[in-house]
C-alpha positions as MATLAB code, in Angstrom:
seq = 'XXXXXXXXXXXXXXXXXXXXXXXXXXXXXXXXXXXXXXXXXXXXXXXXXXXXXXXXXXXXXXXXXXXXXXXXXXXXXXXXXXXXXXXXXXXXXXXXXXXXXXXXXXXXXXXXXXXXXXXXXXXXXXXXXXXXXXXXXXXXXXXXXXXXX';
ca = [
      34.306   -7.360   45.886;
      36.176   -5.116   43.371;
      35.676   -7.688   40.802;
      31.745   -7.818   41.204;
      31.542   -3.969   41.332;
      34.092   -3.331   38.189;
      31.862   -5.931   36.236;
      28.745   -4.246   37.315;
      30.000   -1.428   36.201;
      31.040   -2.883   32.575;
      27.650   -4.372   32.395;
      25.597   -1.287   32.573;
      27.608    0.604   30.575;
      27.087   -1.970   27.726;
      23.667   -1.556   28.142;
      23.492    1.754   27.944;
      25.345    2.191   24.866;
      22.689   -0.259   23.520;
      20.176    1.639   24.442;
      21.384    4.618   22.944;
      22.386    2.985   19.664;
      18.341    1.883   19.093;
      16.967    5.230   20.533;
      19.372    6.367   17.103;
      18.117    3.894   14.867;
      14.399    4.593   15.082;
      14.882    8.342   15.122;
      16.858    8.140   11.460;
      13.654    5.665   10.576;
      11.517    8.096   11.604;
      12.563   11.241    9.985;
      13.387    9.128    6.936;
       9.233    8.085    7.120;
       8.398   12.172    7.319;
      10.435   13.188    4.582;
       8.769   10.627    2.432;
       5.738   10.953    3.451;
       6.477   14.723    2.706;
       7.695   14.154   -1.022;
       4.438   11.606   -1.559;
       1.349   13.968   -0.793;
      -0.802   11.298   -1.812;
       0.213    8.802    0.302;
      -2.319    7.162    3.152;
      -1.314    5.138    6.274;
      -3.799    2.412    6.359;
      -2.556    0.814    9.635;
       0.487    1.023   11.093;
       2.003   -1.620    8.975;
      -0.028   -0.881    5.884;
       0.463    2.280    3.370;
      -1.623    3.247    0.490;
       0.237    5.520   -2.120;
      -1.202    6.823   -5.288;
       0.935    6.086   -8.340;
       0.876    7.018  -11.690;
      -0.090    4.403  -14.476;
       3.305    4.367  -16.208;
       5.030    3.321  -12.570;
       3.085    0.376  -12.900;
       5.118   -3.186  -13.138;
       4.815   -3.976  -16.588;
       3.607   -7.314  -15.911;
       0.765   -5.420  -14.605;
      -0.057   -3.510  -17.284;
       0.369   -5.923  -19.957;
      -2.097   -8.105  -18.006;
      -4.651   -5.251  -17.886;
      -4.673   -5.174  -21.530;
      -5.153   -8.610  -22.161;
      -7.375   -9.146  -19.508;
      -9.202   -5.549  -19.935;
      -8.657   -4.364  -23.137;
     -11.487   -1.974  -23.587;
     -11.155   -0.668  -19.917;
      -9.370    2.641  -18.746;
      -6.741    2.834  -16.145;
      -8.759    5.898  -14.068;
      -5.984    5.529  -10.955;
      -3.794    3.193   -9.384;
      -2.415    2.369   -5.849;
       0.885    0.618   -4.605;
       0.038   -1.268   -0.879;
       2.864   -2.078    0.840;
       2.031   -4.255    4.265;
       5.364   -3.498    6.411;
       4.685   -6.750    8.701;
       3.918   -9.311    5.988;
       6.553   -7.794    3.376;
       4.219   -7.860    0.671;
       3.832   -5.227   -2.301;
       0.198   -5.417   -3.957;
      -1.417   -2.694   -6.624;
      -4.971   -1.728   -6.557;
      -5.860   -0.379  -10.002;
      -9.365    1.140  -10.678;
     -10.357    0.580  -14.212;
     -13.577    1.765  -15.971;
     -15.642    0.505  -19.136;
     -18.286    3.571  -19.592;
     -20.230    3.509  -16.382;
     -18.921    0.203  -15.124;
     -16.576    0.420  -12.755;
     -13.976   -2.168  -10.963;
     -10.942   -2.355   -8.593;
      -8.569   -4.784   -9.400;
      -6.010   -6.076   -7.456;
      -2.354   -7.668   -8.914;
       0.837   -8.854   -6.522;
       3.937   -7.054   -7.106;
       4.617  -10.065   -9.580;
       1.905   -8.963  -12.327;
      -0.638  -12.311  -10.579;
      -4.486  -11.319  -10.803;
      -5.253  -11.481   -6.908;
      -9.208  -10.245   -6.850;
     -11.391   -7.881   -8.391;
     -14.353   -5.491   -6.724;
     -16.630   -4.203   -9.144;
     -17.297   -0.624   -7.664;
     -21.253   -0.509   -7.911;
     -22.527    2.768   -7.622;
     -19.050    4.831   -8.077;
     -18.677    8.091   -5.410;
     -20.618   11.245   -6.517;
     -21.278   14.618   -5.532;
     -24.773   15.493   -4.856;
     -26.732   18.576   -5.473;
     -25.870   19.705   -2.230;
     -22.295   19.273   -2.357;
     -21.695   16.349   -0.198;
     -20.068   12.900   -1.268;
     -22.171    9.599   -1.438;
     -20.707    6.336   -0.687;
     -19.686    3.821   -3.247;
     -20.366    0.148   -2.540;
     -18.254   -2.876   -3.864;
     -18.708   -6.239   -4.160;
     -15.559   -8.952   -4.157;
     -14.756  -11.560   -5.817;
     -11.473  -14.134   -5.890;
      -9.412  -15.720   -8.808;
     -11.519  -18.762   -8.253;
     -15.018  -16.899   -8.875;
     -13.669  -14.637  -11.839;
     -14.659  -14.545  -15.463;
     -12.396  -12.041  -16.192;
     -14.092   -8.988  -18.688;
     -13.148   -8.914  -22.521;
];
């Protein structure tokens, strides 16, 4: 009877120190997710998994941007995004581009691959009275792209 109550007694204090050592691990994830999210003011959690963070042009991969000016030479870089999906462990850039009024969001893998483009159709304005109007977009895949030159 010793026996059962000594091992009883071994078992729950291994679990227990478990326990504690994963209560530990999420809190240093967690305060390691504020302080970043502190440094990058721009940066938007689309899901839980998902994050959105403005970048500047120059941190683009330069597979990217060498693609962009093959592929878009008379285009401007007006902003870019890094997207980072947690659960799926992929890295994709969203990159808006604009030719005078023409507008389109185009979308590489962290690889420099064309993934899809949306060609932003009437681009977010201010009104006279001060509030924002929408934008629409329409998509379009690899498949279904004559890419702009």
């Amino acid at each position: 009877m010793k026996k059962l109550v000594l091992i009883s007694a071994m078992c729950l204090a291994v679990l227990l120190a478990n326990a504690q050592n994963n209560k530990s691990t999420t809190t240093k994830t967690t305060s390691k997710t504020t302080s970043t999210n502190t440094k990058a003011k721009d940066t938007t959690t689309v899901s839980d998994s998902v994050s959105k963070t403005l970048i500047k042009k120059e941190d683009l991969e330069k597979a990217i941007t060498e693609n962009i000016k093959k592929d878009y030479p008379q285009y401007n870089v007006i902003r870019a995004y890094k997207i980072v999906n947690i659960k799926k462990d992929e890295t994709t850039y969203e990159i808006l581009v604009e030719k005078g009024t023409q507008k389109e969001n185009i979308f590489y893998d962290k690889d420099g691959k064309f993934l899809r483009k949306e060609i932003v159709k009437n681009a977010a304005s201010t009104n006279s009275k001060g509030k924002t109007t929408s934008k629409s977009t329409s998509k379009t895949t690899p498949k279904q792209t004559n890419k702009k030159k």
